[in-house]
C-alpha positions in Angstrom: 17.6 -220.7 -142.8 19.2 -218.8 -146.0 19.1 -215.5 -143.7 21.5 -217.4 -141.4 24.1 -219.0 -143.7 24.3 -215.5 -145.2 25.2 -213.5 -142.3 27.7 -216.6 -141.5 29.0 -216.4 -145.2 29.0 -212.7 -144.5 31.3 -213.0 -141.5 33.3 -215.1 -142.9 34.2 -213.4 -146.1 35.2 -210.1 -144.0 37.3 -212.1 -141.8 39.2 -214.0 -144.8 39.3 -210.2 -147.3 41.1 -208.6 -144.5 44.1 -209.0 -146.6 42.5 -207.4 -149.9 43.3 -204.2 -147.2 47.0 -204.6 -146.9 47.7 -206.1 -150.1 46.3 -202.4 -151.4 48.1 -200.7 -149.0 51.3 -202.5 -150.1 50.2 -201.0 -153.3 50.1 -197.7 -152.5 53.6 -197.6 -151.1 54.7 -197.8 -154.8 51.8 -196.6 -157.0 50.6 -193.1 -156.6 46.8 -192.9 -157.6 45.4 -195.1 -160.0 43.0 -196.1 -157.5 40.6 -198.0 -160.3 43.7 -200.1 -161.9 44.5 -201.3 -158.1 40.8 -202.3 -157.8 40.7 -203.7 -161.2 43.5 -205.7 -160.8 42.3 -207.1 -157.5 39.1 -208.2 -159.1 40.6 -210.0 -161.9 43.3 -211.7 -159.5 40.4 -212.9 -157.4 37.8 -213.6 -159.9 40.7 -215.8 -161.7 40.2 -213.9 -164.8 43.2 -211.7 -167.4 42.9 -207.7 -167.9 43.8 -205.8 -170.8 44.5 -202.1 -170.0 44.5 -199.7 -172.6 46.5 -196.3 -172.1 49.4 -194.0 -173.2 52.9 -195.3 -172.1 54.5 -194.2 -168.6 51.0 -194.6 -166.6 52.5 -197.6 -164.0 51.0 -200.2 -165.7 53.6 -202.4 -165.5 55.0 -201.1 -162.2 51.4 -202.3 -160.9 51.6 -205.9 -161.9 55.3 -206.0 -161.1 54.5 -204.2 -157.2 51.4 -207.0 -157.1 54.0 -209.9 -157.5 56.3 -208.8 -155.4 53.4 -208.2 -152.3 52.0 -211.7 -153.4 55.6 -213.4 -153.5 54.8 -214.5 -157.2 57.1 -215.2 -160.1 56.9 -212.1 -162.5 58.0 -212.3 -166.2 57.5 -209.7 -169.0 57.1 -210.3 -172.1 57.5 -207.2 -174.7 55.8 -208.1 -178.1 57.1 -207.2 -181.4 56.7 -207.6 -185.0 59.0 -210.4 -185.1 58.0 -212.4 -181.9 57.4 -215.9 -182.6 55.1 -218.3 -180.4 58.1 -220.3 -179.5 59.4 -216.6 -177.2 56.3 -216.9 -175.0 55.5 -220.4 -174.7 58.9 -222.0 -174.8 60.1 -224.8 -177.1 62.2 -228.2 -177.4 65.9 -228.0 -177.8 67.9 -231.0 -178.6 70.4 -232.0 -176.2 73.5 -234.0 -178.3 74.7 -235.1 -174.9 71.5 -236.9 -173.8 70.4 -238.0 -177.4 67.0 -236.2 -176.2 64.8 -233.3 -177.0 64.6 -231.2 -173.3 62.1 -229.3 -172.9 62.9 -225.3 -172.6 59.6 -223.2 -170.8 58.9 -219.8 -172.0 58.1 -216.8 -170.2 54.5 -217.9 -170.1 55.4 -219.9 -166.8 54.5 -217.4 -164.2 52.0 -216.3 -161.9 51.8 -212.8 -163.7 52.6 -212.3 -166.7 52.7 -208.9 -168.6 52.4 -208.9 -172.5 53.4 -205.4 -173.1 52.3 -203.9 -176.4 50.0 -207.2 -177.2 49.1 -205.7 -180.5 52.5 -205.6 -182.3 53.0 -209.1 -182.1 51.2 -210.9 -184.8 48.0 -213.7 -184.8 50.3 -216.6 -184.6 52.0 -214.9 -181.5 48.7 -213.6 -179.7 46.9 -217.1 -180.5 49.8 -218.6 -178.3 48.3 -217.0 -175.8 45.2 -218.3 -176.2 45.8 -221.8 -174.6 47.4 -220.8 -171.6 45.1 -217.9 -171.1 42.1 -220.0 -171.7 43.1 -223.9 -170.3 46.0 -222.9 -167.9 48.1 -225.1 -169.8 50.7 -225.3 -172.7 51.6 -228.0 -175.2 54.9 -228.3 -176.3 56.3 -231.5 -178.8 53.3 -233.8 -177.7 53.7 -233.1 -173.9 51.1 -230.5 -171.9 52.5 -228.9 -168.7 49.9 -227.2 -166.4 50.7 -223.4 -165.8 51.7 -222.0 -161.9 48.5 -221.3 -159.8 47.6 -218.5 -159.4 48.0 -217.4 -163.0 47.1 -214.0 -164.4 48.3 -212.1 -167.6 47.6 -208.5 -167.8 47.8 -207.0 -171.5 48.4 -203.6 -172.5 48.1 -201.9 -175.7 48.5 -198.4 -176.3 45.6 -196.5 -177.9 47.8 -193.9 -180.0 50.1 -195.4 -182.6 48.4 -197.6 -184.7 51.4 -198.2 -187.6 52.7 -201.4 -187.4 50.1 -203.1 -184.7 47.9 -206.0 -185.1 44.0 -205.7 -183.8 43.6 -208.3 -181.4 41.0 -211.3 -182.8 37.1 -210.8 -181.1 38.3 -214.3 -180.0 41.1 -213.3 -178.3 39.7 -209.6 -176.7 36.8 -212.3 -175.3 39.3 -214.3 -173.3 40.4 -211.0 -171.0 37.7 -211.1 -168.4 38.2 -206.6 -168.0 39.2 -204.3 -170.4 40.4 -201.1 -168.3 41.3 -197.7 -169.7 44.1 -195.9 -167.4 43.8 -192.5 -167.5 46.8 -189.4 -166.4 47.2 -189.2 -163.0 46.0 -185.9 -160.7 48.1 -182.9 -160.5 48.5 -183.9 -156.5 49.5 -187.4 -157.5 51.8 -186.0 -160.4 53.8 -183.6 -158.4 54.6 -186.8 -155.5 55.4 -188.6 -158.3 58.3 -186.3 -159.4 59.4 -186.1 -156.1 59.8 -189.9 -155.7 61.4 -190.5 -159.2 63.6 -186.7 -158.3 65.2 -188.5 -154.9 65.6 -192.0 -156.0 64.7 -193.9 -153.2 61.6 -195.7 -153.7 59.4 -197.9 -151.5 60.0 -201.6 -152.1 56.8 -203.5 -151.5 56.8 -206.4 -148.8 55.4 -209.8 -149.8 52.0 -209.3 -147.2 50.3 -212.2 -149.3 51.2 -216.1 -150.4 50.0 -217.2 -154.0 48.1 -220.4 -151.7 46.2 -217.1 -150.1 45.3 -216.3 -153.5 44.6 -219.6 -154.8 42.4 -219.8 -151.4 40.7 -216.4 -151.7 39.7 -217.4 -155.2 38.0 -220.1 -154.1 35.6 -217.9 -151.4 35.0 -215.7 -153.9 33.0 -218.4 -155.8 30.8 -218.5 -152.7 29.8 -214.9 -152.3 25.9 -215.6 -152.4 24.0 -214.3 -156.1 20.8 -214.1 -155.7 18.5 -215.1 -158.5 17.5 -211.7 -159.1 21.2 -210.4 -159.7 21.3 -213.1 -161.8 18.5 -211.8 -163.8 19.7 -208.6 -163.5 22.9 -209.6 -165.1 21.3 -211.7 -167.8 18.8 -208.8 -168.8 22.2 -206.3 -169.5 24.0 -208.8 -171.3 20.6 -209.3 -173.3 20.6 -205.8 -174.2 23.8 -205.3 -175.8 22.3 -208.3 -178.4 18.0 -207.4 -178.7 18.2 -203.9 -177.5 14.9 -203.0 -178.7 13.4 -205.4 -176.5 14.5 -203.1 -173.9 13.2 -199.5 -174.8 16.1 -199.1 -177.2 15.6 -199.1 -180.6 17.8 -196.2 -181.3 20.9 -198.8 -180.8 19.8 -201.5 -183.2 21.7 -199.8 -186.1 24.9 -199.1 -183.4 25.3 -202.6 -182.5 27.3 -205.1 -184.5 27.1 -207.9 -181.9 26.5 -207.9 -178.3 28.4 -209.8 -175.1 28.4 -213.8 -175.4 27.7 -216.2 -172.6 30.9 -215.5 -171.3 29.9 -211.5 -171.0 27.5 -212.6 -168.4 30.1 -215.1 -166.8 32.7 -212.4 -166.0 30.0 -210.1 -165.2 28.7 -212.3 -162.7 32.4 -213.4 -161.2 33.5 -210.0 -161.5 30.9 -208.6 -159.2 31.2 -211.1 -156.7 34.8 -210.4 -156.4 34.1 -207.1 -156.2 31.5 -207.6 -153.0 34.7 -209.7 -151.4 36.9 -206.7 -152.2 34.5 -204.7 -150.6 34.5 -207.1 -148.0 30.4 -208.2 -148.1 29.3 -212.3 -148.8 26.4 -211.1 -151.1 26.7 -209.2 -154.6 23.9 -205.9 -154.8 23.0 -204.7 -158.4 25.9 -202.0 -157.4 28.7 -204.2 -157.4 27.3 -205.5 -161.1 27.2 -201.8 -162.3 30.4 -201.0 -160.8 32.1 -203.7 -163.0 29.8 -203.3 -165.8 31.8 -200.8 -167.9 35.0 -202.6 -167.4 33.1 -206.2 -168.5 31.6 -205.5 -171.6 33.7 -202.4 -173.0 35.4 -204.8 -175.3 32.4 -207.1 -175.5 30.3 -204.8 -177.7 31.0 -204.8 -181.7 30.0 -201.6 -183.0 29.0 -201.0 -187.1 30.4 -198.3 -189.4 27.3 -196.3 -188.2 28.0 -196.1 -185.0 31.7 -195.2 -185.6 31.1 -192.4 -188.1 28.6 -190.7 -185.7 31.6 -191.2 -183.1 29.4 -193.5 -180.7 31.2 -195.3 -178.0 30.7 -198.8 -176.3 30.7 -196.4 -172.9 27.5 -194.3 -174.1 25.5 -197.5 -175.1 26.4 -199.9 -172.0 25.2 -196.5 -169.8 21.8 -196.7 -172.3 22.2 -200.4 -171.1 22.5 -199.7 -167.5 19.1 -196.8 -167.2 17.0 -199.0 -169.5 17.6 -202.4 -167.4 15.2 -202.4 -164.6 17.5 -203.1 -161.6 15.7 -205.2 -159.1 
């Protein structure tokens, strides 16, 4: 019986993630490369979850999220942090209005479908915990009223890994609530040369809207029903295990490395990221691939490392690969 509601589910997910296709086709128009930060943001568009991308400035990362609301007829805001930010810039705030006697109610930037908060780590606590509410509940309060955020609703995060003068380190609290941290890296010499060329004749491709935000809203809700099996779910739970009681898995040599390991929700994104990446990759059922393939991206920022670990130069990338060849993948 399971066989057959598979291959059903099967069907029908390649059918309805025809349009993860064109949407990254729409993509390409505008982005040369960056083949992974397209997928990425696919994944955490469709798994409902927020990205953080770390890398130097001038890499498209904000021309991506701006080209992806335009192909998905969204509303866009961007919101550039700075030292002197205050909560009331993002989320909005209530003005008095002499003429009605009445406080109205002015909405920040927050209320989008995509919103980009460039440069989160300049902005202080106070700012970045503003965040937290509409990042976590899809709402915000303001006075004593709550307002429900836009559907679909995704904010993308960069910070850049260079200048540290002047920034504030995101709280664990905060880093937890992005479901991928992604580093973007330079593009290829190919991809660099067509670059100049579009920037050197000024015309560039304008991205059609291929997709509706109710598509989205939709496809989010298939992507929920790509079949886990229990094993995967093992699977998953074992990794996620590792980062925390690594000697339980062959690897003692990482017990002094590891400050703390993923929390439950480690193992929830790793688990909704790797079904959305089976529907991007247009299959109903997740394989231990698709959880490796997201792995990296899931728990990068997951991982607390100690002083050890940092003055022998170890990175979260060489112990979730320790992670990934210890955990027996079923």
């Amino acid at each position: 019986m399971e066989t057959v509601n598979i291959k059903e589910l099967n069907d029908r997910i390649q059918k309805e993630s025809e349009f993860v296709d064109i949407l990254s086709l729409e993509m390409g128009k505008v982005i040369v490369g960056q083949k992974q930060l397209v997928e990425n943001l696919m994944i955490a568009l469709l798994a409902d979850g927020h990205i953080l991308l770390e890398g130097m400035p001038g890499l498209a990362k904000t021309l991506a999220i701006s080209t992806l609301s335009k192909a998905i007829n969204a509303k866009f805001s961007r919101i550039q942090f700075t030292p002197d930010l205050l909560p009331a810039d993002v989320t909005g705030t209530l003005i008095y209005s002499q003429k009605k006697e009445e406080f109205e109610v002015h909405k920040g930037p927050i209320f989008a479908n995509f919103v980009l908060a460039d440069e989160i780590n300049r902005a202080p606590a106070k700012v970045q915990s503003a965040l937290l509410e509409a990042m976590q509940e899809r709402q915000v309060t303001l006075g004593d009223q709550t307002y429900r955020l836009p559907e679909p609703f995704l904010v993308m995060a960069t910070q850049n890994p260079v200048e540290q003068e002047g920034t504030y380190p995101l709280p664990e609290a905060q880093v937890d609530r992005f479901m991928l941290k992604c580093l973007v890296d330079y593009p290829k010499k190919e991809e660099e040369k067509l670059i100049i060329r579009m920037n050197n004749s000024g015309e560039f491709p304008t991205p059609n809207a291929v997709v509706s935000p109710e598509d989205i809203v939709r496809a989010r809700k298939l992507v929920r029903e790509v079949y886990m099996d229990e094993k995967i779910e093992r699977y998953i739970v074992d990794i996620v295990y590792a980062t925390r009681t690594p000697s339980e898995y062959g690897l003692k040599e990482l017990e002094g490395l590891i400050a703390f390991g993923g929390s439950p929700r480690a193992s929830i994104s790793l688990s909704l990221a790797a079904k959305a990446y089976a529907f991007v990759k247009r299959r109903g059922y997740v394989i231990p691939e698709d959880v490796r393939a997201v792995c990296y991206d899931v728990l990068r920022h997951r991982i607390g490392l100690t002083y050890e670990a940092e003055a022998e130069n170890v990175t979260t990338e060489q112990i979730i690969e320790k992670v990934i060849n210890a955990v027996i993948v079923p």
